[in-house]
C-alpha positions in Angstrom: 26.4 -14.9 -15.2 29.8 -13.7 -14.3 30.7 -9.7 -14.8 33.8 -8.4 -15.2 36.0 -6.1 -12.9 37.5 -2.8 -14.6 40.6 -3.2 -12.7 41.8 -6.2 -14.5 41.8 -4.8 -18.2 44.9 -4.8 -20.7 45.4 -3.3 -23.6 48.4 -4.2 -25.8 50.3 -2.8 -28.9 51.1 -6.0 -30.1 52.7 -7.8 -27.7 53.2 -5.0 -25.2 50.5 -4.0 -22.6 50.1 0.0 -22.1 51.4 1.2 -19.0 49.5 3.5 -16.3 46.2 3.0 -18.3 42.9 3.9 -16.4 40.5 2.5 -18.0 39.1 2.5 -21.9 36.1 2.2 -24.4 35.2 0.3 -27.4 32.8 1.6 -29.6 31.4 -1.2 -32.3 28.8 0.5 -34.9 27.0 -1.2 -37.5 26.2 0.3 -41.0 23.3 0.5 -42.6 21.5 1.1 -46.1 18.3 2.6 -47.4 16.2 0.0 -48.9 13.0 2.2 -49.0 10.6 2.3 -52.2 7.9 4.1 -53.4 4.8 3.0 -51.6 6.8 1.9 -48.2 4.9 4.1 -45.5 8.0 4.5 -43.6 11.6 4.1 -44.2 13.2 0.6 -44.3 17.3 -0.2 -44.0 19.3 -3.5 -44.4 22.6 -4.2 -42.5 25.5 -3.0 -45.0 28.1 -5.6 -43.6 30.2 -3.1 -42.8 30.6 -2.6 -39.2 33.2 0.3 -37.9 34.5 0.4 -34.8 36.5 3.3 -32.2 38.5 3.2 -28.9 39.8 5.6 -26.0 41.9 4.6 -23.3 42.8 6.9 -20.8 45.5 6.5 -18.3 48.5 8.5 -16.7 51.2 9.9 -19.0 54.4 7.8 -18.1 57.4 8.7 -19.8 59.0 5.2 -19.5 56.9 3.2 -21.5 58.7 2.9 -24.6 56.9 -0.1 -26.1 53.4 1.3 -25.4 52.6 5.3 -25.0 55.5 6.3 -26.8 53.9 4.4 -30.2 51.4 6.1 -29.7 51.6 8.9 -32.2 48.9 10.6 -34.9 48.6 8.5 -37.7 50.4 5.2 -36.3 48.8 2.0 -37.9 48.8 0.0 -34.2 48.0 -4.1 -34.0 46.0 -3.6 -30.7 44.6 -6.2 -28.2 41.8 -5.0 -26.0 41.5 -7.4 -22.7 38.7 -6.2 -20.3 39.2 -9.3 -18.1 42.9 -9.8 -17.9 45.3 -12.1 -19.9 45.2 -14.7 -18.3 44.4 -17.7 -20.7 41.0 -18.4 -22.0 39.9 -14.5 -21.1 38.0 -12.5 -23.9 39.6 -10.3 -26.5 39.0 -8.0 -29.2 41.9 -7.7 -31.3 42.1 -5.2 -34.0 44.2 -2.6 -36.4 43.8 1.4 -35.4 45.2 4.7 -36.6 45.8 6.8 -33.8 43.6 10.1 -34.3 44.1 11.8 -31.4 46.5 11.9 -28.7 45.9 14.1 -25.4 47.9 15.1 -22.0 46.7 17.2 -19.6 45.8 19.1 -17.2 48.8 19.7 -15.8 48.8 21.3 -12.9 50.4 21.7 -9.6 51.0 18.3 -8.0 49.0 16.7 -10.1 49.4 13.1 -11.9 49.4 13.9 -15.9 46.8 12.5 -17.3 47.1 10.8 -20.9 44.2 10.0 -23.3 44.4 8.8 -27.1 41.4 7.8 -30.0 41.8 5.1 -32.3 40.0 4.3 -35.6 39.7 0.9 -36.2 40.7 -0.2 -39.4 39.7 -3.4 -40.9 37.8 -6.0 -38.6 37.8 -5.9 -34.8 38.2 -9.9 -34.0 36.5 -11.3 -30.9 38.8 -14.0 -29.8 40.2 -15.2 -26.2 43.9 -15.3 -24.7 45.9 -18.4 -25.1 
């Protein structure tokens, strides 16, 4: 089994990969819903079919990126492309719509590099696919 190394990853909006970026997390949870009755001796639950899903990606605040960072604003509706491997073709995806819910930058500090962080709730299905 191959693994994959961190320092390939991507992750676009839309067509545009976000510059600087350190690294990020996707976070895929699957509902669930009470099925228990009178007489069960313990609680019982079915999938609800509705899965919901997060990210983070954290990086270093660059001013310059104008098609990436600078989209990146609370409450933007963002067509986003996660790419652990690369995009190179035939890699792995996760492709999916997310409102931007939080957007950070700091510490800043005396010769430091800014840091940059933002959240995303996923909106709608996150699509596993691979690059073309």
């Amino acid at each position: 089994m191959t693994t994959i190394k961190g320092n390939s990853g991507v992750v676009k909006v839309a067509a545009n990969a976000i510059a600087e970026l350190t690294g990020f997390t996707i976070t895929e949870t699957g509902g669930t819903a009470e099925d228990t009755s009178l007489g069960d001796t313990a609680r019982t639950y079915l999938p609800d079919g509705l899965p919901t899903w997060t990210a983070t990606v954290n990086g270093h605040w660059f001013l310059g990126d104008t098609n990436g960072q600078d989209l990146i604003i609370i409450g933007a509706v963002l067509s986003l492309s996660f790419n652990p491997a690369g995009t190179a073709a035939a890699t792995k995806k996760l492709d999916g719509t997310g409102i931007v819910t939080q957007v950070q930058h700091g510490e800043i500090g005396n010769g430091q590099v800014v840091p940059f962080s933002a959240q995303f709730q996923g909106t709608g299905p996150l699509v596993r696919g691979a690059n073309a």
